[in-house]
C-alpha positions as CSV (number, residue, x, y, z in Angstrom):
1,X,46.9,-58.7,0.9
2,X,46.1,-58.3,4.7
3,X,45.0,-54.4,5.7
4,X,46.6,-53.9,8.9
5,X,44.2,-54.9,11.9
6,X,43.8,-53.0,15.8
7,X,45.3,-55.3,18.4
8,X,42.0,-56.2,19.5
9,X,41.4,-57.9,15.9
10,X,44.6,-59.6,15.4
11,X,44.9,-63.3,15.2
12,X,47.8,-63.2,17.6
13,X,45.4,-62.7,20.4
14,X,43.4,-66.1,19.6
15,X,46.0,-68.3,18.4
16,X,49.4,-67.5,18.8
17,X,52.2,-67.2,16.3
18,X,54.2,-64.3,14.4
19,X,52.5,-62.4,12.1
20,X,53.8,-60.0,8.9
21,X,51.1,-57.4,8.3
22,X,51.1,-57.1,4.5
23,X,49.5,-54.3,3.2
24,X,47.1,-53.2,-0.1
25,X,49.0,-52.5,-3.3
26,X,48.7,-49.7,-4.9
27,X,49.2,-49.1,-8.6
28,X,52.1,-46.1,-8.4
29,X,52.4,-46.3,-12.0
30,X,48.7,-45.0,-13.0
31,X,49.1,-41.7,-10.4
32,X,49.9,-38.3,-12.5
33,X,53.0,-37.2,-12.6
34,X,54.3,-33.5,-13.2
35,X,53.9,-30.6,-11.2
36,X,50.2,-29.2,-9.7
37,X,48.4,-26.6,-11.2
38,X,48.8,-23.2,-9.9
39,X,46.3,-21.3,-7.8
40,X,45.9,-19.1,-5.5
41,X,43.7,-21.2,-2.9
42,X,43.8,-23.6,-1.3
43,X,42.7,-26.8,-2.9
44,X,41.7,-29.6,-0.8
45,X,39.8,-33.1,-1.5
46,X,37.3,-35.2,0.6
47,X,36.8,-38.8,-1.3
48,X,34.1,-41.2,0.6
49,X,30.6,-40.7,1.6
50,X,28.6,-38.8,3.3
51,X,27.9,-40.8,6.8
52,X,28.9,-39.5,9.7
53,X,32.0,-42.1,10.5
54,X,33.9,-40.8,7.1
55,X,33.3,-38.0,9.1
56,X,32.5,-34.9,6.3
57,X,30.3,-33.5,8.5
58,X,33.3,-32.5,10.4
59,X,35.0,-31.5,7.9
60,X,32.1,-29.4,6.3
61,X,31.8,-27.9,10.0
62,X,36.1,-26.9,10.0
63,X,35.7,-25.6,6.2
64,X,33.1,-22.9,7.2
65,X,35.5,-21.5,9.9
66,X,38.2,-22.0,7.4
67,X,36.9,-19.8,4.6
68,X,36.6,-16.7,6.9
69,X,40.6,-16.7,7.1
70,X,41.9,-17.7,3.4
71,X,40.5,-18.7,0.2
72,X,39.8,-22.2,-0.3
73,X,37.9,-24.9,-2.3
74,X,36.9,-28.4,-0.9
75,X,35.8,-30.8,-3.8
76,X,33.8,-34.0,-2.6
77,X,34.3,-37.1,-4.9
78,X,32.1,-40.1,-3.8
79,X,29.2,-38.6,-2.2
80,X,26.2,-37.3,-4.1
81,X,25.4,-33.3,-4.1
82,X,21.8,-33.8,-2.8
83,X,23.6,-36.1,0.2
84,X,26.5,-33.6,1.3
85,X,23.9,-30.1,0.6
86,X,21.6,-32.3,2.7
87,X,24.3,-32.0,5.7
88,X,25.7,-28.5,4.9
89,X,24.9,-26.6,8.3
90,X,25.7,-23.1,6.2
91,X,24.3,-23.1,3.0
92,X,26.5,-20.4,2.1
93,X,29.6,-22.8,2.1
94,X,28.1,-24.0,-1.3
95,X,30.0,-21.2,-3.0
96,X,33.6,-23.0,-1.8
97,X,32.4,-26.3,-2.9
98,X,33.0,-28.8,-6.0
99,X,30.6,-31.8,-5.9
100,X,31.6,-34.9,-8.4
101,X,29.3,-37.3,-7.5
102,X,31.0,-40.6,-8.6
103,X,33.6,-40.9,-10.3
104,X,35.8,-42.9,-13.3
105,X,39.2,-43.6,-11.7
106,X,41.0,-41.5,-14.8
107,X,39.2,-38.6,-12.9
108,X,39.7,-40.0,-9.4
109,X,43.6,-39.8,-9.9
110,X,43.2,-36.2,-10.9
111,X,41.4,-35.3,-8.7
112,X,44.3,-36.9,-6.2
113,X,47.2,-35.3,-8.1
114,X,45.6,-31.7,-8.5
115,X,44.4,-31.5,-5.1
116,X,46.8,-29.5,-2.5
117,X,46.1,-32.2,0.6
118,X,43.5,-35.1,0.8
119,X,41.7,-34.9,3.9
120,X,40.8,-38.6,5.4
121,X,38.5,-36.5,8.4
122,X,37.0,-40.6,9.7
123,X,36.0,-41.0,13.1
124,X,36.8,-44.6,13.4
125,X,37.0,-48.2,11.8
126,X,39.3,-47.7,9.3
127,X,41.1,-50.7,8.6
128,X,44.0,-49.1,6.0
129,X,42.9,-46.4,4.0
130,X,43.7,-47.3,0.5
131,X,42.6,-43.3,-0.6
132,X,46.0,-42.0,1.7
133,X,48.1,-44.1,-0.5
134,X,46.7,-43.4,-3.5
135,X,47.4,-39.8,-2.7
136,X,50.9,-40.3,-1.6
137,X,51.3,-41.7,-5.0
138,X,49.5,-38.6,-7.0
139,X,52.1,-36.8,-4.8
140,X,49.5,-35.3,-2.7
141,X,49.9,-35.1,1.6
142,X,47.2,-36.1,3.8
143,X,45.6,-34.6,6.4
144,X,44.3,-37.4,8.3
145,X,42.1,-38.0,11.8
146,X,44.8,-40.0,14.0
147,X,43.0,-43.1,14.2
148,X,43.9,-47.1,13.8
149,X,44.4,-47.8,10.2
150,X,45.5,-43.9,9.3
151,X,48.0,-43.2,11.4
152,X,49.8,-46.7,10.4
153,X,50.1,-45.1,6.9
154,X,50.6,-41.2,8.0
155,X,54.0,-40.5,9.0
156,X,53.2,-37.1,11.2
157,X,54.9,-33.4,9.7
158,X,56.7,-36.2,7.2
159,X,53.9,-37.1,4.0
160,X,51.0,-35.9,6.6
161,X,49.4,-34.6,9.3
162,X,47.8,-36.3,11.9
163,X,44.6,-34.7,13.7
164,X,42.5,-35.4,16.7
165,X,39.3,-37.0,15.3
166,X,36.2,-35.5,15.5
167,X,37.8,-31.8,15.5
168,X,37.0,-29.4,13.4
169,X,39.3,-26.5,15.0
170,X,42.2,-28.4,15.1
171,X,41.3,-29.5,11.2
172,X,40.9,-25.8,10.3
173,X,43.9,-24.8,11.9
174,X,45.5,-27.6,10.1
175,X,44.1,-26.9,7.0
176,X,45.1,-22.8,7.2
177,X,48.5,-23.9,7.9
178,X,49.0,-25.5,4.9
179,X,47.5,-22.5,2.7
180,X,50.1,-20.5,4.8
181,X,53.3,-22.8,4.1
182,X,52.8,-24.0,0.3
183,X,57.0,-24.8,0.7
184,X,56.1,-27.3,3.5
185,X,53.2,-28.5,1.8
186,X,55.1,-29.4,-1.3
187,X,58.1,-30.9,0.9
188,X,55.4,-32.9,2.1
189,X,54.1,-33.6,-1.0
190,X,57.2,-35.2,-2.1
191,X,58.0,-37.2,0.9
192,X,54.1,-39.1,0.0
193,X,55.2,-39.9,-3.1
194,X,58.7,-41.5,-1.9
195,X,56.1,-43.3,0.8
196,X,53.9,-44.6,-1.9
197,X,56.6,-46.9,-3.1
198,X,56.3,-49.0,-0.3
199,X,53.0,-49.7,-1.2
200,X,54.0,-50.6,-4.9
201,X,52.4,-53.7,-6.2
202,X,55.6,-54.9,-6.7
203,X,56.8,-54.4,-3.2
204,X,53.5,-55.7,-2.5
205,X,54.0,-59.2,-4.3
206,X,57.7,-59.4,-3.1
207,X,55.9,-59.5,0.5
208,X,53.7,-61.5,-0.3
């Protein structure tokens, strides 16, 4: 399957012709099903490394601002803890944070489903983002930088929120929001999964 491509990458501009973006399956079928866990924070997951384009830094830097104002825990699932404590510009933050490390995708989808939002905080050079659809189909919403490759998958106030990259007060105000409006979270919540069926593999394969 073809991830979808910036106009400045696609064939079209060399060559010529029509062109059906297909994009990566997803296996709906392996995502948790049932309802979320109930707390009383705010739960929110971070799944890539630790370099500056996935951009957690920024996100570290918008969860500092954001624990002043409502309870909330960030868990970080593909980076190491000596990496992301490495970039933590308030130690202090450490109290608000889960660290997995790497991950076995039985725990990866858990993560997903148990998780309130996924944020997707990338700067740039994104291609698809095969971990938004993977959360649509845990039946988790995204909060997402509005970038090529996200915001083809993000349908804004619909499965997700869109944010200016690179912002970590618009991300925190974001993020407060959704501790604030757990009914238009969970509306949200069910529109992703609805938009993870048209990343089914066997939507997928039809397309193909």
């Amino acid at each position: 399957a073809l991830a979808p491509l910036g106009p400045h990458r696609h064939p079209r501009r060399w060559f010529g012709g029509n062109y059906t973006i297909v994009p990566n399956g997803v296996d709906v079928d392996a995502a948790p099903t049932g309802p979320k866990p109930q707390t009383d924070h705010l739960r929110a997951l971070f799944v890539g490394r630790p370099d500056e384009r996935k951009g957690l830094p920024v996100l570290l830097r918008a969860f500092s601002a954001l624990v002043d104002h409502v309870p909330a825990r960030l868990s970080v699932v593909g980076s190491q803890p000596q990496d992301v404590e490495r970039i933590l510009a308030h130690p202090e933050l450490m109290n608000h944070l889960d660290l997995h490390g790497r991950v076995s995708n039985d725990m990866l989808w858990q993560q997903l489903h148990d998780a309130d939002v996924l944020v997707a905080p990338s700067l740039s050079g994104e291609s698809f983002g095969m971990i938004l659809t993977e959360a649509f189909a845990a039946g988790t919403p995204v909060i997402a930088s509005g970038i090529a490759g996200y915001s083809d998958v993000v349908t804004n106030n619909h499965d997700g929120i869109l944010v200016p990259p690179a912002d970590p007060q618009a991300l925190a105000e974001e993020l407060q929001r959704a501790h604030h409006e757990p009914d238009r979270l969970a509306r949200m919540g069910e529109a992703a999964r609805e938009s993870a069926q048209r990343y089914s593999w066997g939507n997928v394969a039809d397309e193909v």
